[in-house]
N, C-alpha and C positions, 0 to 999 in steps of 0.2 A: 475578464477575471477568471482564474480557472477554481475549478468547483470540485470540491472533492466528497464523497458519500460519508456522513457521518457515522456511519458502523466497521465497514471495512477499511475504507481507505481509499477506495478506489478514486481514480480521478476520472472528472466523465469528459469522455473522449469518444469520439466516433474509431470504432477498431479496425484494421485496415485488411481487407481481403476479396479477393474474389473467386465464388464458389464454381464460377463457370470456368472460369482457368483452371482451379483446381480441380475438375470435374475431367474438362478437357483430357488434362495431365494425366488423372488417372488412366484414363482410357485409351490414351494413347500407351501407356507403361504395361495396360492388360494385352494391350496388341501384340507387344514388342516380348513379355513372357510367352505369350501361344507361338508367337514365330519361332524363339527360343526350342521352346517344345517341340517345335516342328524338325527344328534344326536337330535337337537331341536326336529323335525316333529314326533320322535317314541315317544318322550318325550309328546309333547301335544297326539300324539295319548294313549299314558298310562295314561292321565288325563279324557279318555273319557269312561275307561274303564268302564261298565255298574257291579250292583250288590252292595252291603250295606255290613257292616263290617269293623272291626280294618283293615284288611287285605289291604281290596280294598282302605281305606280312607290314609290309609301308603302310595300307590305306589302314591296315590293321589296325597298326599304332597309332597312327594321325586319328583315324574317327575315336581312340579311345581317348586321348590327349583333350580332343573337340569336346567331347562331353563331360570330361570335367569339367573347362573351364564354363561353358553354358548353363552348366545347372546350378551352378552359385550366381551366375549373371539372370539365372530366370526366376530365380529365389528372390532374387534383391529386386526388381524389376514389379515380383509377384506381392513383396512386404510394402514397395513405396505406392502402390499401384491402391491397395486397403488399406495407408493411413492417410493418404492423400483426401480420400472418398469419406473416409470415416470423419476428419477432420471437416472438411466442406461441408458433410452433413452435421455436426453439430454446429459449424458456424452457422449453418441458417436458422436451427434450434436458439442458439444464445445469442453468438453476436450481433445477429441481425436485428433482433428485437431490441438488445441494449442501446443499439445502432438506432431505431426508431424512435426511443425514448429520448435521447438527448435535447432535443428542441423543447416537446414537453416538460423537463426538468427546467430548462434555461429559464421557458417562461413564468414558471411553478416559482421559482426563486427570485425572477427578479418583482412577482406579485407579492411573496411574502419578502422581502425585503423591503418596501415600498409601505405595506401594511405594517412593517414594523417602526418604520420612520415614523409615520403618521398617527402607531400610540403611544411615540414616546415623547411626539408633540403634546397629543391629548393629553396626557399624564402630566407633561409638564404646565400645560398653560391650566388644569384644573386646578395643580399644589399650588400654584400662585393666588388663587384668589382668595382674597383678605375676608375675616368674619365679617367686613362691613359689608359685603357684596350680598345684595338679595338672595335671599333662599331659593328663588326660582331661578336663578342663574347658575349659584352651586348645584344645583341638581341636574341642571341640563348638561354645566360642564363633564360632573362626575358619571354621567347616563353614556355623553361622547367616548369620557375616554375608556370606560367597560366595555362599551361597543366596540370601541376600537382595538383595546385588548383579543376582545370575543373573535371577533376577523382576523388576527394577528395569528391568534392561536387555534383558527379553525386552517388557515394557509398553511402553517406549520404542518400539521395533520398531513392534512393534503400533499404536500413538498414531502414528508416522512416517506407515506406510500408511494410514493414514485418512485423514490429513494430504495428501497428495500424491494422494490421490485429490478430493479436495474441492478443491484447487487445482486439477485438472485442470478440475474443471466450472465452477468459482468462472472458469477464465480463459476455457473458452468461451460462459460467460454476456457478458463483459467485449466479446470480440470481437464477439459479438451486438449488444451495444448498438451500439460504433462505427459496426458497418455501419451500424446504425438510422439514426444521426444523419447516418451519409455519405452515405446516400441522401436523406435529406430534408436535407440543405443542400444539395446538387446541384441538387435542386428550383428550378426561377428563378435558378438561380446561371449561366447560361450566359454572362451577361456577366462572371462574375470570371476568373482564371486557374484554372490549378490549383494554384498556390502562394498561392491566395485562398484556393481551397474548402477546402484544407488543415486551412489555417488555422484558416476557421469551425469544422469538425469539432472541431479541437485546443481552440478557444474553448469547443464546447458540452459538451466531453467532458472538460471543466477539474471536478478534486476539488473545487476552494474559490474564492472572488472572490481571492484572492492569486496564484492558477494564472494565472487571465482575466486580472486586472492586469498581472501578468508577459507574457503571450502578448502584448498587446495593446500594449504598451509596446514591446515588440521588432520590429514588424512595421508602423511610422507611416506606409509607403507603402500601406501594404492599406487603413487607416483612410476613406478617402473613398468607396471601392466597397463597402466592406462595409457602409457607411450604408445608401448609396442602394441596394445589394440586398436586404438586408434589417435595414431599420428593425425592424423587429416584434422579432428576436433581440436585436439590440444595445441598443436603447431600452431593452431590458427584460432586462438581463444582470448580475447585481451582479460587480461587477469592474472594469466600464468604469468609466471617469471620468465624472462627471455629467454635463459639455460634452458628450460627444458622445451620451451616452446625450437629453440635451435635444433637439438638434439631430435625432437622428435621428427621434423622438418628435414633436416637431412639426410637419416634414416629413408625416411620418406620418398627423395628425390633417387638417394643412391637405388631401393628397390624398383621404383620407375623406370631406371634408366636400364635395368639388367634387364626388361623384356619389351621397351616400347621400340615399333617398329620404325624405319625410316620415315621424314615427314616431316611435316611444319611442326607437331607438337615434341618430337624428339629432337627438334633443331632449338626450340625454347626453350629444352630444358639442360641442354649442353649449354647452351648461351649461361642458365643458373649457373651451371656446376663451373664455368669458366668463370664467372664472377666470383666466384665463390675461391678460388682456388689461388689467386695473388697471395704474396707474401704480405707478411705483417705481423704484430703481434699486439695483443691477440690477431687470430684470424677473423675474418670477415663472417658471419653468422644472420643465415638462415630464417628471420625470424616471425617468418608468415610466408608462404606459398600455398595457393590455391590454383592447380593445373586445370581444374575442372566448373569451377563457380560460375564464372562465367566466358563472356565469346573469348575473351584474353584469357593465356596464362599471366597470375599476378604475382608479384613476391615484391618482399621488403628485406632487407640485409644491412645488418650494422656493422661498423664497420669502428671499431671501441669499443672498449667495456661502457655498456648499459647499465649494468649493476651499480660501481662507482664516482659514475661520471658528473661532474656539477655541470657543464656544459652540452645539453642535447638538442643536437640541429636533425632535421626532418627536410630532405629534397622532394620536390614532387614535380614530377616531368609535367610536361603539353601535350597540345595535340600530336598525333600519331607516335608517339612515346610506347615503347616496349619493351619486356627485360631484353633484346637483344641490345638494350643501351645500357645495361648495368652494370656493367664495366667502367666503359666513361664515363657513367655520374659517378666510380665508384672513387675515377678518379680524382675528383675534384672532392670527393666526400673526405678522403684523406689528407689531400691536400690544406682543406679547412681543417681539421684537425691539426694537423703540422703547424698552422699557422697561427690559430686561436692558442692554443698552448695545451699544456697538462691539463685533464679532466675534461677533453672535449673528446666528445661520440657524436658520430654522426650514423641516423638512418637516409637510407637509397629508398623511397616509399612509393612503390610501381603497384600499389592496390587498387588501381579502380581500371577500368573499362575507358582509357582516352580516346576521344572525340578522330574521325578523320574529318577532313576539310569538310564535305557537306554535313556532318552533323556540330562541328564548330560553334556556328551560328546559334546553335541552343542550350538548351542547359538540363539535357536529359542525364547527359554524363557525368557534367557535375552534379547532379543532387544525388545520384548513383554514391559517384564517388564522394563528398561530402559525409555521407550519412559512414561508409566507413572509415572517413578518417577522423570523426569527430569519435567515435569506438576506440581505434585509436591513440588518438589524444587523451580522453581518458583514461584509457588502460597506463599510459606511457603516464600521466598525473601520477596514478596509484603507487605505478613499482617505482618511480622514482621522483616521490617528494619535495625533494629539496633543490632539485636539479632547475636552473634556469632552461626552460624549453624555447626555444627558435624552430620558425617554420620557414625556408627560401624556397620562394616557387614560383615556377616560369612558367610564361605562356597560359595558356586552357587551368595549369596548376593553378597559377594564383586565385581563375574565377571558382576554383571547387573548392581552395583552402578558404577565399573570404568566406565562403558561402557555409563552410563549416564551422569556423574560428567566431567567424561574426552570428551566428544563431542563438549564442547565446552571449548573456550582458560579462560573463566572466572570461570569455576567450577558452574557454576549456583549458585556461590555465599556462596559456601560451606565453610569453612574457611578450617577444619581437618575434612579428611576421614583417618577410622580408619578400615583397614582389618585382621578378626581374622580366622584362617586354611583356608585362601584364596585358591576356585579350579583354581586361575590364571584369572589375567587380561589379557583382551579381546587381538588378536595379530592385530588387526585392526589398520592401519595407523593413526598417531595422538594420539590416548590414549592414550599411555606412557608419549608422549613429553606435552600432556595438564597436565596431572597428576603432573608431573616432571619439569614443566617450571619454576621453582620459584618462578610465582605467587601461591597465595591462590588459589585450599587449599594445606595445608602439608600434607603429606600422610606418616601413619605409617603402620608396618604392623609384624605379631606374625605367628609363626609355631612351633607348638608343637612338641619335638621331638619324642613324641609317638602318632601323629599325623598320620594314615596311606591313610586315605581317601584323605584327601586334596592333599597328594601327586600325590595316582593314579589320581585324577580327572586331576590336570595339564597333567600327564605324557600320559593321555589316549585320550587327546583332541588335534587335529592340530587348533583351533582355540581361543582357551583360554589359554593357555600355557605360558602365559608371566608371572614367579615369581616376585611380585612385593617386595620379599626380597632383592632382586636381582637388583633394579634398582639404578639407580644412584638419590642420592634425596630423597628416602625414609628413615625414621628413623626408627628402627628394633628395638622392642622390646623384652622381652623373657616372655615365659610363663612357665618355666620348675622347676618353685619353687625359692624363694627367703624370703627376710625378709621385713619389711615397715621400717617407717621412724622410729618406735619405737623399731622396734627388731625383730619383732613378724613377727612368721613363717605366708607366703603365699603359699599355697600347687598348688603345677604346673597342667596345665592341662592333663589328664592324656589319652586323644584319640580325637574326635571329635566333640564332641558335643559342644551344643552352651550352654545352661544351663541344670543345675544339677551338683549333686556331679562330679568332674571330669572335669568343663567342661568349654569352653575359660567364659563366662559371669556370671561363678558363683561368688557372691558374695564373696568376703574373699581369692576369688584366686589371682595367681599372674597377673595373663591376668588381669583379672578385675582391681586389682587396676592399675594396670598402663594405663588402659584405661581410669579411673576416673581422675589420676593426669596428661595425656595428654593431658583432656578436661580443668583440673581447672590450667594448669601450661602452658601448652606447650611441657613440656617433660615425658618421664616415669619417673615413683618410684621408681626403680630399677637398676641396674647395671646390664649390660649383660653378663651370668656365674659369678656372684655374689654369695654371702657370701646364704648357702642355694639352690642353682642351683640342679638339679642331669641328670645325662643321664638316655633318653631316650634311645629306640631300634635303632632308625634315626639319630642319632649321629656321628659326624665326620665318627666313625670306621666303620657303617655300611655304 
């Protein structure tokens, strides 16, 4: 049962942090300023070098050009360095004692809830007794249940102050954070106001994307400074409206790309700007990129109006998945479009950190990615209401979308998730039966019978392992070759892949279409081993 503080609000929860990381962090950010420093002082002394010439006038300009750029990167280095420390240190102040209190409460409550059962027995079996009942029985009864009252409401007491004590820490945790965030939107913010910086704070320190939505709704004069100070927040804020989270976003990418140097990280972001840059209309849009969060560069790009759209599909790649495939999913993202009909958007959703082979096996990167794509999902609920949402996800996707969709008993609102060579849903308590409860969403799901991967991954995993062919409630598609509504051959997928010839989301296949008339109908296009079917190697015999 979860337990909430009867003065605040709080819910009690253990708070998730670790001060030695954060500790670490700092420390290693106080390193990385003094090198900085270091690097500045040889840099001004290269400016003093004495003697005339191209030569000399070259290191000139290069050492002054160096310390520019260094003393904003020793700045920034030196602010994340003291709120990292700062924060760490009041987590041990607040939320570690809140953090100790939790079991104390649990048992604090479930005694006075216990004590409260038991006087309203007493209460009850003393009102019952008739005036004929002996006097010394009424009295003993009536003695019971005062006693029992007495205990009831000395627990309560007792449960109060714990109460009030854990709010005390629970609020100077709260305050902790703001500062966090107020100091680092400060950060670069020198060109907003302070009815900006507010703001951003009030943005970052938003419960839910309905909070953001609202803030940011209220405030359309702040909207064009808070872009251009900082893209990197807003672009990537679920709340905001897509328009400007795009805008700011590619703003973003285009300044990126005007000074980052050759390299794997300027080859992921050509790879963006090249997905980005197909014809279409609308154009394809930008609607989350984060080059920096984590090991991956990550982005999302829609690819339809968002805004408009009563039909919103959401792709989510596999293992070793990366925007250098955003192209190809992007094809297939239009392609569904095309084919669901008017009022269908499709996002390309490459946010989380995918799995290579030896981390597969586990489920680090889904719960990684999970937690942001349940963010969001909700974000994507708020701005567009009314909209039917579909999730199709392949591979390692499908184990991070159940693991998100199914967390909670509502689906985050998903209507149909659609799992194509699933490595198996998560075996964690709950997922199945959220998935599977009858409410939205429906859950379908396809396994290619010359599908080899997706099998091992189940068979090789003790924590992903759940076939969601296999559940009760799901609707099972085929992808092994078939005909459409006109006749006309659908050629089966023919291994693993998500798109290209062969593969579950190529256009013209049979996976595909029956993922297109799941979304536009409800049910697949096909017949399972239908007119057209052939075996695969995974087939009953084998």
């Amino acid at each position: 049962m979860t337990l909430v503080s009867p003065h605040r609000g709080f819910l009690l929860e253990r708070l998730e942090g670790s001060t030695g990381t954060m500790s670490w962090w700092s420390g290693r950010l106080i390193r990385m300023r003094d090198q900085l420093e270091d690097l500045s002082d040889a840099a001004e002394s290269a400016q003093e070098l004495p003697g005339v010439g191209q030569a000399v006038t070259a290191v000139r300009k290069d050492a002054g050009e160096l310390i520019t750029a260094v003393v904003s990167d020793s700045e920034e280095a030196g602010l994340l360095a003291r709120v990292l420390q700062d924060y760490s240190d009041a987590f041990d102040r607040h939320a570690r004692r809140a953090n100790d209190m939790v079991e104390e409460i649990e048992t604090a409550h479930a005694r006075w809830s216990q004590l409260y059962d038991d006087a309203v027995g007493a209460a009850r079996t003393a009102a019952a007794i008739t005036a004929a009942a002996p006097q010394l029985l009424v009295d003993a009864l009536s003695g019971a249940a005062d006693e029992a009252a007495a205990d009831r409401d000395l627990a309560w007491r007792e449960l109060s102050e714990l109460w009030a004590e854990y709010e005390t820490y629970r609020a100077g945790w709260d305050t902790a954070y703001d500062d966090a965030l107020a100091a680092l939107a400060g950060a670069g913010s020198a060109s907003l106001s302070p009815q900006e910086r507010r703001l951003l704070v009030d943005l970052l320190g938003a419960d839910c994307p309905a909070e953001v939505l609202r803030l940011w709704q209220e405030h359309p004069e702040a909207h064009a400074d808070l872009i251009a100070a900082h893209p990197d927040i807003i672009g990537n804020l679920d709340g905001i409206p897509y328009d400007a989270r795009a805008e700011a976003n590619r703003a973003r990418l285009d300044d990126l790309l005007k000074t980052e140097p050759p390299g794997e990280r300027r080859d992921d972001l050509e790879a963006i700007l090249r997905a980005l840059l197909v014809e279409g209309t609308p154009r394809p849009a930008l609607i989350s990129f984060d080059p920096d969060g984590s090991e991956q560069v990550t982005a999302a790009i829609a690819h339809g109006d968002l805004a408009t759209a009563s039909d919103i599909s959401t792709l989510l790649p596999g293992m070793n998945g990366d925007v250098h495939d955003l192209q190809g999913w992007g094809e297939a993202a239009r392609a569904l479009n095309r084919d669901v009909g008017p009022g269908s958007a499709t996002v390309v959703w490459f946010g989380y950190d995918t799995p290579g082979l030896t981390e597969e096996p586990a489920m680090g990167r889904a719960k990684d990615g999970a937690a942001a794509l349940a963010s969001y999902l909700d974000g994507l609920r708020v701005l567009a209401p009314d909209a039917d949402v579909n999730v199709v996800a392949h591979s390692y996707g499908s184990t991070t979308a159940a693991l998100a969709i199914g967390s909670r008993a509502d689906g985050f609102g998903v209507n149909t998730f659609i799992a194509v060579g699933s490595a198996g849903f998560p075996n964690a308590d709950g997922i199945a039966e959220n998935l599977t409860n009858g409410q939205p969403p429906r859950v379908y799901a396809t396994l290619s019978e010359d599908d080899a991967v997706a099998r091992i991954g189940r068979g090789t995993s003790f924590v992903h392992s759940v076939v969601p062919e296999h559940l009760d409630g799901v609707t099972v598609f085929d992808s092994d070759g078939g005909v459409d509504r006109d006749g006309d051959s659908l050629p089966a997928a023919s291994g693993h892949d998500a798109f290209g010839p062969g593969a579950y989301l190529q256009p013209g296949s049979e996976s595909f279409y029956n993922v297109t008339e799941i979304i536009r109908t409800g049910e697949p296009g096909t017949q399972r081993q239908g007119e057209g079917s052939t075996k695969g190697f995974w087939d009953a015999s084998h």
